[in-house]
C-alpha angles and dihedrals in degrees: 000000000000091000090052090053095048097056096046083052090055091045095051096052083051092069099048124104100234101199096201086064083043089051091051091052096053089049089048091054102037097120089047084059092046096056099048086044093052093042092055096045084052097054089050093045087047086044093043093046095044102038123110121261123263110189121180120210112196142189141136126243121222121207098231123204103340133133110213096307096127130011138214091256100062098046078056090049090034088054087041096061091045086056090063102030089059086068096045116039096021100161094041092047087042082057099049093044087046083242132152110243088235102054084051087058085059097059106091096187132352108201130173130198120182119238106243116216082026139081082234143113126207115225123201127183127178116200144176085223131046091211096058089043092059099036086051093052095047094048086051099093095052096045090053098055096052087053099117098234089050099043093055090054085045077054102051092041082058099057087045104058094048084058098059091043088061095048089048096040089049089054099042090054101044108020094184108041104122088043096098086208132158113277086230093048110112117214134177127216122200108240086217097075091042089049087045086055096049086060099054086042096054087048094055083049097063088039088065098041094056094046084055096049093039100241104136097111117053124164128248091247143340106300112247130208113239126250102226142002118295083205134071092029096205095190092058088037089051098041092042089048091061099046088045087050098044085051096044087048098046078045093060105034084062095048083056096053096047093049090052091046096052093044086059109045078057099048099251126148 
């Protein structure tokens, strides 16, 4: 019975990962790591040096004197489309954002997110080159507006604001028209409501104004070219790089180890 439990003890302790002898391969393998680790971290800094640049131009469009006409969700479907379009027609979208056809082969991805809580859309490009970024994103409010589904609704906004002027321009010039009442009847209107209505009018004014010119859609602030690339991102390439070669060296050292071990437990040199 004593000799049954000692063998199951030693058994036991056979199975167990003892982390000092884990410790002593690691230190006997330790050049095996660093240089895994160093080769990794060489192969990152090459990848990092030599790949391609990924620059991202940014700004927010604001959605300017308008009353419902177009919503946030067709400028996004609107900059979707150019997205595709710009791989598919280039010549014919190059013509329409008074591009060169050079500096659209540049733009690597246009995509738009609407602002929550705001009347705003987000616009990210991402470029090879600063300049066509910038040029692309300027061009951008202009482009939109001449996008037939948006343009119809601009139309419509439009008739209907000249609607509205009249109305307001019949009753500011004669207050008591549809009265009927007496020639000789006096009658006294507050100057409060007609200045009220000058006011509305002169609105409606600048909102015209605006659907004729096109400047429904601003930007948020004058577009900037970024500092440096959006892609590669050499700090997340480096420091992956490091975690993914200490792995791949503990990784290693311990295949090593195994192998020797088992060359030897069968007497092989």
């Amino acid at each position: 019975m004593h000799v049954e439990t000692t063998t199951s003890n030693e058994c036991y302790r056979d199975d167990e990962i003892d982390l000092y002898d884990l410790w002593l391969v690691l230190k006997k393998r330790k050049i095996v790591i660093l240089a895994v680790i160093l080769v990794s971290l060489a192969a990152a800094i090459v990848y990092a040096a030599l790949a391609q640049k990924v620059y991202r131009v940014s700004n927010t469009l604001i959605l300017t004197q308008m009353v419902g006409a177009v919503k946030q969700g067709e400028l996004t479907a609107a900059i979707d489309e150019l997205n595709e379009l710009k791989n598919i027609r280039k010549e014919k979208t190059a013509q329409l954002l008074s591009m060169q056809v050079d500096d659209l082969n540049k733009i690597v991805n246009i995509k738009a997110s609407v602002s929550k809580g705001s009347g705003a859309v987000r616009v990210d490009i991402e470029t090879l080159d600063n300049s066509a970024g910038i040029v692309l994103m300027e061009a951008l409010p202009g482009y939109l507006q001449s996008v037939p589904s948006i343009a119809i609704n601009l139309e419509m906004e439009k008739a209907l604001t000249e609607k509205n002027m009249q109305d307001l321009k019949a009753i500011i010039d004669n207050p008591v028209k549809d009265l009927n009442l007496p020639s000789n009847t006096v009658v006294y209107v507050p100057s409060i409501d007609l200045y009220t209505l000058r006011e509305k009018y002169n609105r409606l004014i600048m909102t015209m104004e605006n659907i004729e010119e096109k400047q429904l859609i601003s930007f948020a602030w004058k577009t900037e070219p970024p500092l440096k690339p959006f892609k590669p991102n050499t700090k997340l390439i480096v420091s992956s790089s490091l975690v993914l070669g200490c792995f791949l060296g503990i990784f290693l050292a311990f295949f090593l180890e195994w192998t020797t071990n088992a060359r030897r437990v069968r007497g092989i040199k």
